[in-house]
C-alpha positions, 0 to 999 in steps of 0.5 A, spaced: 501 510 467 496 514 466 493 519 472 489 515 478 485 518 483 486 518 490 482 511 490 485 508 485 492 507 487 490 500 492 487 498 486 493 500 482 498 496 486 493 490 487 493 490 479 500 490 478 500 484 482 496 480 476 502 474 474 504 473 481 504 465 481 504 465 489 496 465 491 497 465 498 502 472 497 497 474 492 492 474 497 496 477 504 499 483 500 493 484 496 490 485 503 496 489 506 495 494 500 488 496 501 489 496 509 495 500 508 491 505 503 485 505 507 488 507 514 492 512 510 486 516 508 483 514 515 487 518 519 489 523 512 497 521 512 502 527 510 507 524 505 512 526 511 508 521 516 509 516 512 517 518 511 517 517 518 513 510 519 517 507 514 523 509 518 521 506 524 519 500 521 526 500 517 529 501 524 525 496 529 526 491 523 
């Protein structure tokens, strides 16, 4: 994959989605993604931040 500026990896992840046959998936995740990334630039989250999110949300699951 060639090198994405930091704007890009929404976008990046919402394109790989392309062939999915479910419309109604397509559409939450695509919004999932581009929220995500967005509070992520908002409050300038730390890969270790980020580590212990999905810890949280692995264990509350």
């Amino acid at each position: 994959m060639a090198q994405l500026e930091v704007s890009d990896f929404a976008q990046a992840v919402v394109d790989r989605m392309g062939d999915c046959k479910d419309p109604r998936f397509k559409q939450v995740m695509t919004a999932l993604v581009k929220h995500a990334h967005a509070f992520a630039r908002e409050v300038d989250l730390t890969p270790d931040e980020w580590m212990a999110g999905i810890q949280f949300l692995t264990a509350t699951a």
